[in-house]
KOLKENU-510534 format. One record per atom (N, C-alpha, C): x, y, z; residue in one letter. Coordinates in steps of 0.1 Angstrom, whole numbers, plus 5000, padded with zeros to 4 digits. Layout:
# KOLKENU-510534
XYZA
...
***
This chain:
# KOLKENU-510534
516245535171X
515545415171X
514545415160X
514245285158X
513345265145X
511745245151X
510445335147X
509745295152X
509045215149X
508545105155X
507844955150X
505945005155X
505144915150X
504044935149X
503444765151X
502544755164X
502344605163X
500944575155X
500444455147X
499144475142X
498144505147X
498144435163X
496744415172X
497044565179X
497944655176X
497844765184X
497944895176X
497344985181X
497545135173X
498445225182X
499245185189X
499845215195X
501845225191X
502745305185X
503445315180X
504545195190X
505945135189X
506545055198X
508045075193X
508845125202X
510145185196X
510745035202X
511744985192X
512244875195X
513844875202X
514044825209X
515144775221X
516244735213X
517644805213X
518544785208X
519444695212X
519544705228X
519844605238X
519544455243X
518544475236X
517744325238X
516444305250X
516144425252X
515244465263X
513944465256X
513044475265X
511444415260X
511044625248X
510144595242X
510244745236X
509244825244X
509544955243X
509245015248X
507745095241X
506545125248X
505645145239X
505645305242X
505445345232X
504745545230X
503545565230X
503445625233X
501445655235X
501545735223X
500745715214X
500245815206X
499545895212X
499746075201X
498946185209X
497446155206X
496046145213X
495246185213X
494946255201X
493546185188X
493046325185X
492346325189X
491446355200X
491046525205X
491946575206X
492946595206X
494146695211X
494246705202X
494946685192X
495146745179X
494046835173X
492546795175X
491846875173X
491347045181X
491547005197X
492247125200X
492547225201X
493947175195X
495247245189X
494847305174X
494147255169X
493847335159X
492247435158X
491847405165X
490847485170X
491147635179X
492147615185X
492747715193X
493547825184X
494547735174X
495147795163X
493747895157X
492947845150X
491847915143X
491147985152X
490748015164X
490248095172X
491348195171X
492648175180X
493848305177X
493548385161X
493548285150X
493548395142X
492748475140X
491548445141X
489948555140X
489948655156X
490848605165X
491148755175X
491948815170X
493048785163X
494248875157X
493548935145X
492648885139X
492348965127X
491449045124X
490549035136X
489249045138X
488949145151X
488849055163X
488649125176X
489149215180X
490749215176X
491949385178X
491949435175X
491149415160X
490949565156X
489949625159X
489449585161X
487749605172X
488049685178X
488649595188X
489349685203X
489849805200X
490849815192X
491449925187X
490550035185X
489650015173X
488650065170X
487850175182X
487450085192X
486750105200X
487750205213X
488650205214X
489850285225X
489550375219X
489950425204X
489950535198X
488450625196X
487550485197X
486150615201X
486150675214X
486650585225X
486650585237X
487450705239X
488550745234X
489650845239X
488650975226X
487950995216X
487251085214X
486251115217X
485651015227X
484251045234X
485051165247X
486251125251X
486351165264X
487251285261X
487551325248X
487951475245X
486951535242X
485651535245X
484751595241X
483851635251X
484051565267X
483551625276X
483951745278X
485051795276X
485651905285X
486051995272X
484952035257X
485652055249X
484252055243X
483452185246X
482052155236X
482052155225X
483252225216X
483352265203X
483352135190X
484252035202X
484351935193X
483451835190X
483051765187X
481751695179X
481951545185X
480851495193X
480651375195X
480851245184X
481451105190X
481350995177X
480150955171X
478951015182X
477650995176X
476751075167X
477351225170X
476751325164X
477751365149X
479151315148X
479651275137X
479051175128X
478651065135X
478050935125X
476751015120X
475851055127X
474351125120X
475351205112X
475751305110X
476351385100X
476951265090X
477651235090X
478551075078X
476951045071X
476050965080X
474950895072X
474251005066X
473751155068X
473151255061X
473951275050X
475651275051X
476551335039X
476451245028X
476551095034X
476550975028X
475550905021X
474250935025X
473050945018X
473150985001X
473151094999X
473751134984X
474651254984X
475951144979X
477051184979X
477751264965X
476851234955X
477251284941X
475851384935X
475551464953X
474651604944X
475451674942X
475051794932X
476051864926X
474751984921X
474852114927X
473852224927X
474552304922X
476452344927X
477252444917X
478152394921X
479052454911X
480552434908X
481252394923X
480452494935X
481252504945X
480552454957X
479852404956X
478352304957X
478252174957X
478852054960X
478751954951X
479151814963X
478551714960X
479051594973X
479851544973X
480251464987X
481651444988X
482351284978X
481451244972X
481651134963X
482451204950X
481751314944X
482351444937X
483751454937X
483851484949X
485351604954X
486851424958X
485951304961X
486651244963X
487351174946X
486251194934X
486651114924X
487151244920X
487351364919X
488251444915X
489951454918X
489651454930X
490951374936X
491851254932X
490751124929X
491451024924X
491751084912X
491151074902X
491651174891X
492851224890X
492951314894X
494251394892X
495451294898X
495051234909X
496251134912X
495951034901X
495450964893X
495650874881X
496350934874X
496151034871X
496951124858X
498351154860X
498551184874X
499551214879X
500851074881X
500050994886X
500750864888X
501050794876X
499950774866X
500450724853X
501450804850X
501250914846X
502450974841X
503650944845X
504050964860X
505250884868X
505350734860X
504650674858X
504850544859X
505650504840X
504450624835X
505350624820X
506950664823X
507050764829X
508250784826X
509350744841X
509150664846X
509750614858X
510650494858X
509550414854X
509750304852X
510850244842X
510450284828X
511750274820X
513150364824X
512850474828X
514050534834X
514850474844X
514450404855X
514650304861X
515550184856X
514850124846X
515249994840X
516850064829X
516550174829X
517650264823X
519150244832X
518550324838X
519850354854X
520250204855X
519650154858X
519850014863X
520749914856X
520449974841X
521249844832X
522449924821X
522350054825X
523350144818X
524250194829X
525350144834X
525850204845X
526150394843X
526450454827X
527150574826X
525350684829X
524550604822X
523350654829X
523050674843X
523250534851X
523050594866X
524050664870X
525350704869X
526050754868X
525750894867X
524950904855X
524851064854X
523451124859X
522250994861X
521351054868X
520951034886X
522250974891X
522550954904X
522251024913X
523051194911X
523551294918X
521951374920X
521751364901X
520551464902X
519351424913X
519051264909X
518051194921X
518251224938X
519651204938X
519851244950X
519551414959X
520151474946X
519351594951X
518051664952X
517351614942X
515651674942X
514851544949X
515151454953X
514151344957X
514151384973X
514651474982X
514951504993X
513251644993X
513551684985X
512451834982X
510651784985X
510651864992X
509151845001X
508151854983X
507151774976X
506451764968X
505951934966X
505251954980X
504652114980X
505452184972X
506952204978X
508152244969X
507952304959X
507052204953X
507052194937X
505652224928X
504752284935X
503552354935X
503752484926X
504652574934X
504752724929X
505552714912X
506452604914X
507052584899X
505752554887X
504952444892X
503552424883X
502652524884X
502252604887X
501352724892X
502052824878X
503552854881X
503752954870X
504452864859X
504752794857X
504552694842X
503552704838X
502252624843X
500652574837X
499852674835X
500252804847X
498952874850X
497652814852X
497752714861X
496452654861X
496452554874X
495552574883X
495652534897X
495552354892X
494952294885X
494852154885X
495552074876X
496152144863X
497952114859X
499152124874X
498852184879X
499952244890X
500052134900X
498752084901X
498452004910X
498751814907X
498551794893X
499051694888X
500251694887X
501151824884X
502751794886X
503251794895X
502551814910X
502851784921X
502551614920X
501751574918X
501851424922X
502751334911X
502851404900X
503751324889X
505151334900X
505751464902X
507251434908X
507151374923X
506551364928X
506751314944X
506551164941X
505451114928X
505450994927X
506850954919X
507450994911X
508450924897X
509450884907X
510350924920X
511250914927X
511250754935X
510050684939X
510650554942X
510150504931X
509550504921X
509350404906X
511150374904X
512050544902X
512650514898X
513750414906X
514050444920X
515050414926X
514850244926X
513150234930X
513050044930X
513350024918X
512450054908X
513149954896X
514649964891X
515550044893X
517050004895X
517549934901X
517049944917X
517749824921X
517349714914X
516349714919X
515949544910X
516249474901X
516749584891X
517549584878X
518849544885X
519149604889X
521149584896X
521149474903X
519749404908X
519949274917X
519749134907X
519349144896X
519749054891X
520748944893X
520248844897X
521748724897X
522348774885X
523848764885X
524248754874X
524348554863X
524248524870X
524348374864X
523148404851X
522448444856X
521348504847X
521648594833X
522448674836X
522848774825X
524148654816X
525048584822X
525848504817X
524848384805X
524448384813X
523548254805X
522948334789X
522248454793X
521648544784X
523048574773X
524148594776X
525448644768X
525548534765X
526048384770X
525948244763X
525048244751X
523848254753X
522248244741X
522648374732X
523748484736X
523548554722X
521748604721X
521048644734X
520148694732X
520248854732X
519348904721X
519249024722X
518749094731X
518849254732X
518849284739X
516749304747X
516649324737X
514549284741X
514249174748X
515349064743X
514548954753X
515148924767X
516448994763X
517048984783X
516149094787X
515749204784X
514549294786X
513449274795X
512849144785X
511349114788X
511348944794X
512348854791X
512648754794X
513148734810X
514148814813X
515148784826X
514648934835X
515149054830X
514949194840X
513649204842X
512949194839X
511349244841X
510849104851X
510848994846X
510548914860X
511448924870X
512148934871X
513348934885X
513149044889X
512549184884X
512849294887X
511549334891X
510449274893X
508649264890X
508449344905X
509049254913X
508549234928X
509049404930X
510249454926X
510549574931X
510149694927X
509749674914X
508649774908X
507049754913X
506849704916X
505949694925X
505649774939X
506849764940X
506849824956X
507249984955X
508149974946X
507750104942X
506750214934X
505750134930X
504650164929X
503450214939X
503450104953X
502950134956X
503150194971X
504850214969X
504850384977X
504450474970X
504850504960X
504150614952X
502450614954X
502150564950X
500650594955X
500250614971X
500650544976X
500850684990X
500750794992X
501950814985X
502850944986X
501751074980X
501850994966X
500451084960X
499351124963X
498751024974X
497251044977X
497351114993X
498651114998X
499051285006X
499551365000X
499851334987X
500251494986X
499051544978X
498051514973X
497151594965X
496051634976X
495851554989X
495051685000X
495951834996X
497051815006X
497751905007X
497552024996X
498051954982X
498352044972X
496452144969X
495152044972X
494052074971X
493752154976X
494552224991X
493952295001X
494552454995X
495752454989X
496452534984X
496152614972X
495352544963X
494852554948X
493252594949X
493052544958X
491352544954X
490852424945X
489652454943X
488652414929X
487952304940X
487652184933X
487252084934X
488351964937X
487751874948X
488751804953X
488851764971X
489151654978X
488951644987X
489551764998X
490851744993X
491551855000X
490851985002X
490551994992X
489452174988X
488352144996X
487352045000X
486452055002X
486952035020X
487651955023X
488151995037X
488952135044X
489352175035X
489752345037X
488252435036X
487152375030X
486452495029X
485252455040X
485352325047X
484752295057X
485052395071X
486552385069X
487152445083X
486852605080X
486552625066X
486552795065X
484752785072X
484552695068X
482552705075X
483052665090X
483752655094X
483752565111X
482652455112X
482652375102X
482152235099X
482652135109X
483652125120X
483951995125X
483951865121X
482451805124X
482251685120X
482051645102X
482151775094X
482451695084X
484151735080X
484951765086X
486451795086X
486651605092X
486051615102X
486551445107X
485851335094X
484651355092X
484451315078X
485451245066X
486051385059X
486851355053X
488051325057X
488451355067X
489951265077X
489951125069X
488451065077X
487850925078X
488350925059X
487650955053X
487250925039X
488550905035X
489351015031X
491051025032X
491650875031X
491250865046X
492250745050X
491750615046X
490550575047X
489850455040X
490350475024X
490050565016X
490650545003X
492250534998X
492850585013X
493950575007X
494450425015X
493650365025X
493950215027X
493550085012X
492550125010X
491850064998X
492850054990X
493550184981X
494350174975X
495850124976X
496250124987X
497350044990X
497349914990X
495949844998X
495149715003X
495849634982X
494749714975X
495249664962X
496049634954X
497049744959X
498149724950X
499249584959X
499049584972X
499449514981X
498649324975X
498049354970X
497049234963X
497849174951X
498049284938X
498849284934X
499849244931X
500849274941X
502349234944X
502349104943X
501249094956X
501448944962X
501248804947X
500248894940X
500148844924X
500648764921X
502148874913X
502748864910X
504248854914X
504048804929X
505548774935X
505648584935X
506548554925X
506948404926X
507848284941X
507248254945X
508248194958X
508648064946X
510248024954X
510847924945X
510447784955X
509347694945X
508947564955X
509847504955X
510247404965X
511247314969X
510647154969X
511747104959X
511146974962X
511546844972X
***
């Protein structure tokens, strides 16, 4: 039915096919509409807001009550005084072996920048390689398949007697545990190309740089992306690990030499730290993506 609208009324009036008088609809109410969207916006600030609260707060709740029966381990309250004393000044530095945890956390990032860039130098175009050279992935298929399975640590003792040097050793642990999804996403992504795309490009007689930088690189954006930022993940667990193993300076090191002090609350410390920086860093590259990922609008 067609809906009709009378002047003197605001009231919508679906008209009678049959010849019968019309039938009127009530329009909804706004206050109701208003509401409904008020309820809408309330739900999202508890979904985004309040649960993690809650969450938040279970998890103090379930370490307040491991700690009744358990004097060794360190209260949520007697942790936070330790965090705001550590957190106070975090970049003193009295000796080499000495030094705050703002220190040991930017040495860490460090070595995973160096580490990661480097992956990303040589990943990424290897990727775009495999992906658009079939005799390439072809020959570097089997190899990926078999070393991308090897625990990072793995690959410690190989950089240790290469470098001789605990913080080379340590960067070529994060270079290979990172280079393995750079490479795998940006192939596919390369292989997912519509082809209608590459036809059009062979139509235009375009060379090969601008199906390159023209067609593969935006179609292929979103999945180098994501493979990026598993890799940074990956990296920012494996350089604890690799830290606790090597020594020097570094979060990892400074949490291994806590537990050698029977430090507790600053071992939960850097747990905390850990994980906040490695949410940050995801949070961004997650920022990122979203960037530069195109939805196709519909008209």
């Amino acid at each position: 039915m067609n809906a009709l609208l009378k002047p003197d009324s605001p009231e919508p009036v679906a008209a009678a096919t049959d010849g019968a008088a019309p039938v009127r609809r009530p329009r909804r109410p706004l206050a109701a509409n208003g509401t409904a969207r008020a309820r809408r916006q309330v739900s999202a600030v508890v979904m985004k807001i309040v649960a993690p609260l809650v969450g938040a707060a279970l998890l103090v709740a379930v370490w307040q009550l491991i700690t009744v029966n358990n004097a060794t381990f360190p209260t949520p309250a007697a942790t936070l005084a330790e965090a705001v004393k550590l957190f106070s000044d975090p970049f003193y530095r009295t000796s080499p072996n000495d030094q705050g945890i703002g220190w040991n956390l930017l040495a860490s990032l460090q070595r995973v920048g160096v580490g990661f860039g480097l992956a990303a130098l040589v990943g990424i175009p290897l990727g775009f390689l495999i992906g658009r050279v079939q005799f390439v992935g072809s020959m570097f298929g089997p190899i990926i398949s078999l070393l991308k399975p090897v625990s990072p640590l793995a690959w410690l003792p190989i950089g240790l007697l290469v470098f001789k040097s605990a913080n080379p050793a340590a960067i070529w642990s994060i270079f290979i545990c990172s280079i393995w999804p750079m490479i795998i996403n940006t192939a596919v992504g390369v292989q997912r190309v519509p082809q209608d795309y590459m036809n059009v490009a062979r139509v235009l007689n375009l060379s090969e740089w601008k199906v390159l930088t023209k067609i593969l690189l935006p179609s292929a954006l979103p999945y180098i992306l994501t493979g990026v930022r598993l890799s940074i993940g990956t990296a920012w667990l494996v350089i604890v690990a690799a830290e606790m193993l090597t020594g020097g300076v570094g979060i990892g090191f400074w949490l291994w030499d806590e537990w050698n002090n029977l430090n507790v609350p600053h071992i939960i410390i850097a747990i905390v730290s850990i994980g906040l920086v490695g949410l940050l860093l995801e949070q961004a590259l997650m920022a990122l993506a979203r960037a530069f990922t195109y939805e196709q609008v519909s008209n």
